[in-house]
C-alpha positions in Angstrom: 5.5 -20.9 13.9 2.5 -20.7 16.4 -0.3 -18.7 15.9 -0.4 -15.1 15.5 -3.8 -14.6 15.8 -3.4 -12.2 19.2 0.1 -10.9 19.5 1.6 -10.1 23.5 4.1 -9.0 24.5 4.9 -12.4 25.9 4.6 -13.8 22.6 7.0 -11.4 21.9 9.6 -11.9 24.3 9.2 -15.9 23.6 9.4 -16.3 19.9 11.9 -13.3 19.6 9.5 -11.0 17.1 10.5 -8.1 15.0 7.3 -6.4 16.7 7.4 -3.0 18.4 4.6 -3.6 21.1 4.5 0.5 22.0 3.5 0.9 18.3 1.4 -2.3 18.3 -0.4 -1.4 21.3 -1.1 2.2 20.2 -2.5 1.1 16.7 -5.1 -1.4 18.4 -6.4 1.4 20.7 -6.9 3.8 17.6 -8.7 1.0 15.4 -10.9 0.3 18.5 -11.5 4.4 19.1 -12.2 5.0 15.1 -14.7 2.4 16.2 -14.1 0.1 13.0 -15.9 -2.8 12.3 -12.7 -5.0 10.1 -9.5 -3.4 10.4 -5.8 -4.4 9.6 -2.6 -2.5 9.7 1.1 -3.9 8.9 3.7 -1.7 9.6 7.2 -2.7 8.3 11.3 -1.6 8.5 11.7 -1.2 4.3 15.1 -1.3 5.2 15.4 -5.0 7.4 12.1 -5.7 6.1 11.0 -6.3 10.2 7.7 -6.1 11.1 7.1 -3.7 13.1 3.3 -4.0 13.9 0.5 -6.3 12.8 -2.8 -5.5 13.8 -5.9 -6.7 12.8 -10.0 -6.9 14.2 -13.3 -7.6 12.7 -16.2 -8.1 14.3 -15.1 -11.4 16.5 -12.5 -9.3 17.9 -8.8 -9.2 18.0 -7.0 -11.2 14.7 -3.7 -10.1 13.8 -3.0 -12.7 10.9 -6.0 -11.3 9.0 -3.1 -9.1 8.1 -1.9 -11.8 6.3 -4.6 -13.1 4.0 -5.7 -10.9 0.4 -8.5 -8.9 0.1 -9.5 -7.0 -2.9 -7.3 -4.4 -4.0 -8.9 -2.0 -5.7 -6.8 1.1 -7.2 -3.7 -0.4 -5.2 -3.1 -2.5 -8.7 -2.5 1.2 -10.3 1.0 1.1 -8.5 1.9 -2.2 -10.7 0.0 -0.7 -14.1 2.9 2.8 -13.2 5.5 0.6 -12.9 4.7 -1.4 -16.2 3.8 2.0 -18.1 7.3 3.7 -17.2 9.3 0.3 -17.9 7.6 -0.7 -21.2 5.9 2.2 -22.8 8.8 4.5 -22.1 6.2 6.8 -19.5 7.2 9.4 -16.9 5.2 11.3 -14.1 5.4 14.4 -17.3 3.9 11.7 -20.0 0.2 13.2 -21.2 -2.8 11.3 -21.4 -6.6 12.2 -22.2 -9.4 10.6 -21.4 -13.4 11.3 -21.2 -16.5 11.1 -19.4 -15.6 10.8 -15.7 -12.6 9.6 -14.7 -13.8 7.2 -11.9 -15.8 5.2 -13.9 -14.7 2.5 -16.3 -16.8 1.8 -19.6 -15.8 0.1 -22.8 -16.3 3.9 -24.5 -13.6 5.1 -22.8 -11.1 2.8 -23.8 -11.7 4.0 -27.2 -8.7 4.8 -30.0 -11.1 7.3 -31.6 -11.8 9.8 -28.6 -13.2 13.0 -29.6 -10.7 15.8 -28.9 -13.2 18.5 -28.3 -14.8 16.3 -25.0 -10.9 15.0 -24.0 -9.3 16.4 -20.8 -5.4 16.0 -20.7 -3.6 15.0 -17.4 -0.2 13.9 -16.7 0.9 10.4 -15.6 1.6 11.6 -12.3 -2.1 13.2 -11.7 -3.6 10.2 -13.1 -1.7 8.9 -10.2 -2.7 11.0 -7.7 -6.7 11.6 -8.5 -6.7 8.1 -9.3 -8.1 8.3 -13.0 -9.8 4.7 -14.0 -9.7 5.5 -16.9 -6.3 6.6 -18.0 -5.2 3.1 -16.2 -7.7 1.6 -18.3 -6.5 2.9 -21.4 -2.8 2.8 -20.4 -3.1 -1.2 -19.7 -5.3 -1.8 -23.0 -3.9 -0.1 -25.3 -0.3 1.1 -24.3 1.0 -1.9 -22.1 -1.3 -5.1 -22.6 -1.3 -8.5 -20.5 2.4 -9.5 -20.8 3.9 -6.5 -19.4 1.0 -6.1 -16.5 1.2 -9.4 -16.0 5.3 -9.6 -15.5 5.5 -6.6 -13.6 3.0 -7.8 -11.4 5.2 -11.4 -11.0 8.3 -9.0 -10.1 6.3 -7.1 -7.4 5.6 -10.2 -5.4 1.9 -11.1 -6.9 1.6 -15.4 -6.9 4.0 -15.3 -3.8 3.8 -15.5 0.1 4.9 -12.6 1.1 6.9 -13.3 4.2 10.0 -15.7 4.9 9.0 -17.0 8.0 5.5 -17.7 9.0 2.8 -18.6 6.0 0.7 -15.9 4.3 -1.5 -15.9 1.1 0.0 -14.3 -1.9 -1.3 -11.6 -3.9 -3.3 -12.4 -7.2 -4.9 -10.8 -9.8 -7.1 -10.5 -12.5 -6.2 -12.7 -15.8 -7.7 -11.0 -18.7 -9.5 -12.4 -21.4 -10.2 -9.3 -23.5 -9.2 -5.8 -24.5 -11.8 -4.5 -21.9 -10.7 -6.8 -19.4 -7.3 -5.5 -19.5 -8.5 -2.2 -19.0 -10.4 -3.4 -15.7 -7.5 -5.4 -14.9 -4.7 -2.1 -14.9 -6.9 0.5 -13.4 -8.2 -2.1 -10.3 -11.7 -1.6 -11.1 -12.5 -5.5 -10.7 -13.4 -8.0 -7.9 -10.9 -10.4 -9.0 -7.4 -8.6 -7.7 -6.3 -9.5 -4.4 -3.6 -8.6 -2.1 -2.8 -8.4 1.4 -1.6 -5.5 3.5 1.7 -7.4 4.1 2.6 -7.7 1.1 1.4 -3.9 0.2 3.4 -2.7 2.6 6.1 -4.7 0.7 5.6 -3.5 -2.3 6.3 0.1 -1.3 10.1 -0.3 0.5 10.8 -0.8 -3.4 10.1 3.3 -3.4 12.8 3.6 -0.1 15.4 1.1 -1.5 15.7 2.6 -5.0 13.3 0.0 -6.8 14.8 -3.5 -4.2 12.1 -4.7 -2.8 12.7 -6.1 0.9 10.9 -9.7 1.9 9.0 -9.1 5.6 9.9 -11.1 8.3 8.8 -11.4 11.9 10.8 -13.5 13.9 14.4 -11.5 14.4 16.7 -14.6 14.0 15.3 -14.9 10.2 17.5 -13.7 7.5 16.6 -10.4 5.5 16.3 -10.3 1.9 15.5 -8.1 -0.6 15.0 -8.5 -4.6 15.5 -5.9 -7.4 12.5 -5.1 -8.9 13.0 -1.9 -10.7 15.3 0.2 -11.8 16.4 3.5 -9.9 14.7 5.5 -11.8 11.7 3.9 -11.8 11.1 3.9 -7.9 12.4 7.8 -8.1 9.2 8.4 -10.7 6.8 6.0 -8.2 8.4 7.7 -5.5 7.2 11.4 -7.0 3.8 10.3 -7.8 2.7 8.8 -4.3 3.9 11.9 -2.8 1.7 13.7 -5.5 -1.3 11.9 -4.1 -0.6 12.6 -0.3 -0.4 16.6 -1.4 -3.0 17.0 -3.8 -4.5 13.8 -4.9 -6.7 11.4 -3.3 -5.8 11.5 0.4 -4.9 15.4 0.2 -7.7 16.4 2.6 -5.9 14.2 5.5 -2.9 15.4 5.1 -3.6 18.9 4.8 -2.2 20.2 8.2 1.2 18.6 7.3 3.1 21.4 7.0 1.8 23.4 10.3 2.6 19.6 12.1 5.4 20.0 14.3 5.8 15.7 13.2 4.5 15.4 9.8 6.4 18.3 8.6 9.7 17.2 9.1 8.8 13.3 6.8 8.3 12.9 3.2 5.3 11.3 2.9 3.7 9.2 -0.2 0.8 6.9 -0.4 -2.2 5.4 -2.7 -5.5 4.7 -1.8 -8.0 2.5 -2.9 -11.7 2.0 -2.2 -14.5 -0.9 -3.8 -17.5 -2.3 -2.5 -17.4 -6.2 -1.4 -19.0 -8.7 0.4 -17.9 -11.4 3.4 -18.0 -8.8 5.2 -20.3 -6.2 3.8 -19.1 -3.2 3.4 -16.8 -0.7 1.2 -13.0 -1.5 1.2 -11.0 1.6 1.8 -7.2 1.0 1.7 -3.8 2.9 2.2 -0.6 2.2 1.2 2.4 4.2 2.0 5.4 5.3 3.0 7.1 8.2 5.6 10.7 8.8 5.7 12.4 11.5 7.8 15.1 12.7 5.1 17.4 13.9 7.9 17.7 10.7 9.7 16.9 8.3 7.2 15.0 6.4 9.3 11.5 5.5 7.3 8.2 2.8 7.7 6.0 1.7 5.0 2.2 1.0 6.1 -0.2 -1.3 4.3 -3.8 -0.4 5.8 -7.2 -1.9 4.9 -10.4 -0.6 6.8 -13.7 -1.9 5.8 -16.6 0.2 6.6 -20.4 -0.5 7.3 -23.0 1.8 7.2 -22.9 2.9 10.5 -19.1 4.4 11.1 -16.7 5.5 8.7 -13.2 5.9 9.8 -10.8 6.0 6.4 -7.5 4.0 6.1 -5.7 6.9 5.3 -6.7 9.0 8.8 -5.3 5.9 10.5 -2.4 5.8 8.7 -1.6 9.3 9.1 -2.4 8.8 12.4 0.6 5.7 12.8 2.9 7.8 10.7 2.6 10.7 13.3 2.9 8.6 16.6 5.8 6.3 15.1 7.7 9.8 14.4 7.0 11.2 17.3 7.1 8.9 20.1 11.0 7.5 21.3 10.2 3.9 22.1 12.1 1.9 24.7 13.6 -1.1 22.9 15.4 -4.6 23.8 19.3 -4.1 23.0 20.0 -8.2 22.9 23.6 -7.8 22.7 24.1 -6.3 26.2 21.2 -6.9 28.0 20.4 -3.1 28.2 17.5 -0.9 27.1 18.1 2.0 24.5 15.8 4.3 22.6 14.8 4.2 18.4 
């Protein structure tokens, strides 16, 4: 299809998109007021797999299918290294692990079989999760999982594929290790190799909504939806319980802290991961959210794949934006198209 480099609503109307231009238009006036140098945001139905927004800027101005090239991925690749750990090693959000030495860093003492008890601090899988732990990933990819299993679960999650039926997009890649170590680097996301794109993050996670089927995006509304099985029930229930771990007390806590007293947020569920590392072209520090928010008494639920990169002079975090989307989707009725009569009627 044509280019989707600045998306109108007369773009809209004339290819027939999936996008909601209320949504769109509100997301592009909070990345310009966070004041952020690169930003892109991909909002999709994890049920129809629409896209609902795409939205994306760096510092030539408006680019909305920077939403669909990879980036680096950071802690995002801890979602595959969970789902390989509960399918293959038999783990759970209760399954204990220990590690030393602090857990966001990532050295070859650490993934060590002979750990000294006395200096070991025990966690569960699902804090790990939630606080982000390097180092339990680490030592969960080298030494409980290895390269087959991270490597397959990352095939079923949509890694080495475009992402979306209808209009071309770069596929996810990732690390391929070499050694014991590198394994390590490769399941906690502490390498500059892993790439993904915020489509296809925002894919990932309707697996979590659609009890482990995974939904293919689309943007034009004529194109047929499609999902895959990629996990088993249970597994996207235990996924499910540790991205809402990290939205309540893990990594992104602090943003979401006023959820309850929210007269919005307090009626979603709400689940996410984060994921921040340095890069280059641009310069600056990578800082991405991926997530969900489901109202349980409709049903009605988004996923959100959200990459900011910061420069030293503002610093606006994925996850406030997110939160921000979530909060305005929820709240706000929005006016849409009914094609089959010709009518207007409200989400």
């Amino acid at each position: 299809m044509s280019s989707l480099q600045v998306i109108t609503p007369r773009l809209i109307k004339d290819k027939n998109l999936t996008i909601n231009w209320d949504l769109q238009e509100y997301i592009a006036s909070a990345s310009k007021k966070a004041k952020a140098g690169f930003v892109t945001v991909v909002v999709l139905n994890p049920r129809t797999g629409e896209i609902l927004a795409m939205y994306g800027k760096d510092s030539s101005g408006e680019d909305d299918s920077l939403c669909l090239n990879s980036y680096l991925a950071a802690s995002l690749f801890k979602v595959v290294t969970a789902t390989a750990a509960i399918d293959y090693a038999g783990m759970s959000v209760g399954s204990t692990c220990t590690y030393t030495g602090n857990a966001h860093t990532l050295y070859k003492s650490q993934i060590s079989a002979k750990e000294s008890k006395r200096w070991a601090t025990e966690v569960t899988l699902a804090r790990a999760f939630a606080s982000s732990n390097n180092v339990i990933f680490g030592k969960i990819g080298a030494m409980n999982l290895g390269e087959g299993p991270l490597l397959l679960t990352a095939m079923r999650l949509g890694f080495w594929k475009a992402p979306v039926v209808d209009c071309q997009s770069t596929p996810s890649t990732v690390f391929i290790p070499e050694s014991q170590f590198n394994l390590a680097e490769l399941a906690s996301g502490y390498n500059r190799y892993t790439r993904v794109s915020p489509v296809h993050a925002a894919q990932m996670v309707s697996a979590v909504l659609n009890d482990g089927a995974m939904v293919r995006p689309k943007i034009l509304k004529a194109s047929d939806s499609a999902s895959e099985q990629v996990m088993c029930r249970e597994t996207a229930e235990e996924l499910r319980a540790m991205m809402c771990q990290t939205v309540k007390n893990g990594t992104v806590s602090r943003a979401f802290s006023n959820s309850r007293s929210d007269r919005v947020l307090k009626e979603l569920t709400i689940g996410g991961k984060s994921g921040s590392i340095n890069g280059v072209e641009p310069e600056g520090r990578r800082n991405w959210f991926m997530g969900f928010a489901e109202n349980p008494s409709t049903g009605e639920s988004i996923t959100i794949g959200c990459l900011v990169i910061r420069d030293s002079s503002h610093w606006p975090e994925a996850h406030d934006l997110a939160k921000n989307i979530i909060r305005y989707y929820f709240a706000e009725p929005t006016m849409v198209a009914d094609n089959s009569s010709g009518s207007r009627r409200i989400r």
